[in-house]
N, C-alpha and C positions, 0 to 999 in steps of 0.2 A: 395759635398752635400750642397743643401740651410739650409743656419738657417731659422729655424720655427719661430722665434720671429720675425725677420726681414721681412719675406712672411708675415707674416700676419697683420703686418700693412701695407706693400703694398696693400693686398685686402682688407682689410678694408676702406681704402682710396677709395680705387678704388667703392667700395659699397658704401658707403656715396657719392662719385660723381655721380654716376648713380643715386640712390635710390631716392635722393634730401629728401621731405617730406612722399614719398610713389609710390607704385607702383599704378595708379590710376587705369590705365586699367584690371590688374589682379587680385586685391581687388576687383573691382568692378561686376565683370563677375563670378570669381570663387568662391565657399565657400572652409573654410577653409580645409574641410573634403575629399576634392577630392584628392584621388591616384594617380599618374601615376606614366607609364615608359619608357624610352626613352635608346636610344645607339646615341653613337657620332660615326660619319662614316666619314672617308678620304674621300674627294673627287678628289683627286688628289696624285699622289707618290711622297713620302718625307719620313726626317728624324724625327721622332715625338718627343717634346720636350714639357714638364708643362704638361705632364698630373697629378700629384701628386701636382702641385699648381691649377688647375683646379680643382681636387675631393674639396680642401681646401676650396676653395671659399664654396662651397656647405654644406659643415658640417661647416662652421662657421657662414652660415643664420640657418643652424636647421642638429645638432648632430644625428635627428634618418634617415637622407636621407641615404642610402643605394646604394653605388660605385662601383663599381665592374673593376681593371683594367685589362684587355687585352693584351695592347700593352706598353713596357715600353719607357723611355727616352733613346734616342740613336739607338730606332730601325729603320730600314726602314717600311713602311708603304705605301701599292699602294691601288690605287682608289677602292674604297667599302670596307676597313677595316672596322671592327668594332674596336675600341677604348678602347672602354669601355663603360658600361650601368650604367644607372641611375634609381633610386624607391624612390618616395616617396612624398610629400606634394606638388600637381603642384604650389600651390601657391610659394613656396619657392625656389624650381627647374626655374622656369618660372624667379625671382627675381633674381637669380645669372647667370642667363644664356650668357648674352651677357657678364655678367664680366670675366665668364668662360673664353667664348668663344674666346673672345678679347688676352688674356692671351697664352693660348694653342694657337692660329693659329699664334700671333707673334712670341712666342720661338717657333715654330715648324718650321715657313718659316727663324729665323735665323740658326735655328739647319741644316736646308735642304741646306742652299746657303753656310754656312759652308762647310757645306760635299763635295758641288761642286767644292769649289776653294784647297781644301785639295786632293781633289784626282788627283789634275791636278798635285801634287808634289810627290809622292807616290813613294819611294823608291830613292828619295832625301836628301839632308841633312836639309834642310830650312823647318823654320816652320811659317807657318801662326797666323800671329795674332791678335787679336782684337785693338781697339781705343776707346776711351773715349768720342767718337761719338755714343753716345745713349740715349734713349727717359730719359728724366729727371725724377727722382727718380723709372726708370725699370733698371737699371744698372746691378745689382745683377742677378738680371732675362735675362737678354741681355748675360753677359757675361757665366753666366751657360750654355745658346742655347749654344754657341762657342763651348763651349768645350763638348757637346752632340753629336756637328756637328763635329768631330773631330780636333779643332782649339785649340790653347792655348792661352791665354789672358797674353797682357801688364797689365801696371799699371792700378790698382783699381782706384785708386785718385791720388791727387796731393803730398800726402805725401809719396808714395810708393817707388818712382826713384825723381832723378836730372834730368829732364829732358830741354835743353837749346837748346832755338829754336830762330828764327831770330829775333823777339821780342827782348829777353832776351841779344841777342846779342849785339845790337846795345844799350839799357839801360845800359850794363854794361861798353862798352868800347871795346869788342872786345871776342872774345872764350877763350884766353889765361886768361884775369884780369879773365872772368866768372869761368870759372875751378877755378881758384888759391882759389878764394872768396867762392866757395862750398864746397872744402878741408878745407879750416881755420874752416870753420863754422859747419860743419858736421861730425860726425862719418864716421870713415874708412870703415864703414859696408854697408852704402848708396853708390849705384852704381850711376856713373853720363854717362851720354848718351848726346851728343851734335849731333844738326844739321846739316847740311852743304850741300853747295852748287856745289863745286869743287873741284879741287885734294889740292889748297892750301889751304883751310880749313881742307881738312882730313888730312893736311899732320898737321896744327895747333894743333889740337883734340885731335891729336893722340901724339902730343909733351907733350902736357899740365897735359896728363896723363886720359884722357877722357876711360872711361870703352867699351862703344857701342856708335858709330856715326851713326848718320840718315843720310842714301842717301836722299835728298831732290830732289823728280822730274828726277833723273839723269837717259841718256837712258840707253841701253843694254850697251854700248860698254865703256860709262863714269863705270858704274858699276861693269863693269870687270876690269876696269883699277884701280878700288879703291881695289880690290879683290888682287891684284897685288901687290897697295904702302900699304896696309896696311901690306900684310905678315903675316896675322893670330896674329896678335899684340891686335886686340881691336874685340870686335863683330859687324858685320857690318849690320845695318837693310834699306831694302828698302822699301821707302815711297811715297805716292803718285799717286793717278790714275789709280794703282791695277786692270788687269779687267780678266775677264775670258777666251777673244779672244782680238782679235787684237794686234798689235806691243809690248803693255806692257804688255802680259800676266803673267799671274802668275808663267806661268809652264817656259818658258824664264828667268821671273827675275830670278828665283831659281834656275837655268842653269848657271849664272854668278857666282854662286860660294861664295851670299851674303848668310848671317847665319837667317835671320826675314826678313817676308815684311810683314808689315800692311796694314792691309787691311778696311777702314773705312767703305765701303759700306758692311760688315759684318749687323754691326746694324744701320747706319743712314738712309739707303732709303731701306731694306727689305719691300719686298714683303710677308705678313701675308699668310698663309698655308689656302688649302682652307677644312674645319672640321664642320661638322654642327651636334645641335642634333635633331635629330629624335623621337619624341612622336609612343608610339605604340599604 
């Protein structure tokens, strides 16, 4: 479930972005007085995701607008859905719309492409999951799609996991000193996940006492082979270049027998869902 508190100062932000001093065009043309009613309509099949931060937007420009949902988070949804309808103040309705709308067709095209890299693994043991590759302060909103879309989400932030990538590597001296230096300093309860590149790093990773090691870039056959020296010792995730076809697929890496591949084009380069509203 999203926290209310936290939604709504994303749309709040997000209306003071849009809104800037005023709606000049919709002030200007409508009086206050004018009614409508409108339904929001799929224009295309997907997983539908924010409709309940989309109604949000709208009762928090004006409490007597009138929502009606249809279709929930996590459904499928094919071209001419109705959504859900809308009643009440065009002026107000007209003022939230594109914040809506912006909102609902991102979580709904990450909820959709979720759905597609998930089902290429369906009745496998590997789970897909999200990255910390998402639109700056839509995070919350980004990773709820994921998991609408049937995905399950890494780390929130940076305080969640240890996580030691080649950066941190090379700053520290090596995967061994990094491990050692994350045990001294941290709670037994914080999980550490290290990087790596080859089998002599995983073989490192996995000395040092490392929890989950990232396949970094490794093909199929490098992957099996970690699958192999690891021996179900550590959790093994693969990373990198994740695609729906070709060589790296999803449905492949997950064949190799690794336990996580993350998948960054979840939320960095999604394609928004195509959802429009409709005045009657």
């Amino acid at each position: 479930m999203l926290d209310n508190f936290i939604i709504d100062k994303i749309i709040r932000a997000a209306l003071h972005e849009d809104l800037g001093w005023g709606d000049v065009t919709t002030d200007s043309i409508i009086s206050d007085e004018v009614q409508i009613a409108g339904n929001f309509i799929a224009k295309q099949e997907g997983v539908l995701c924010g409709i309940e931060v989309c109604k949000r937007v709208f009762t928090l420009l004006d409490d007597s607008i009138v929502f009606n949902i249809y279709k929930k988070d996590g459904e499928k949804v094919v071209k001419g859905d109705v959504i859900a309808d809308i009643k009440g103040r065009a002026r107000n309705i007209l003022k939230g719309e594109r914040v809506a709308l912006n909102l609902l067709q991102r979580m709904s095209g990450i909820a959709t492409l979720t759905n597609s890299y998930t089902k290429q693994v369906e009745k496998l043991t590997a789970k897909v999951v999200d990255t910390r590759k998402t639109a700056p302060g839509l995070r919350i909103l980004d990773k709820y799609s994921v998991k609408m879309g049937g995905g399950h989400n890494h780390r929130f932030n940076l305080s969640d996991l240890v996580l030691i990538k080649d950066n941190h590597i090379k700053a520290a001296g090596g995967i061994t000193p990094a491990v050692k230096a994350a045990k001294a300093r941290l709670s037994h309860a914080v999980k550490i996940e290290v990087e790596v590149e080859n089998m002599d790093m995983l073989k490192e990773a996995i000395a040092a006492g490392a929890d989950i090691v990232m396949l970094d870039n490794m093909n199929l056959e490098q992957m099996r082979e970690a699958v192999a020296v690891s021996e179900g010792k550590v959790l093994l995730e693969a990373s990198g270049n994740v695609e729906l076809d070709g060589e790296r697929n999803v449905r492949a890496i997950a064949e190799t027998g690794v336990d996580i591949i993350s998948v960054g084009a979840l939320t960095h380069s999604v394609k928004a869902m195509d959802i429009s509203l409709r005045f009657i």
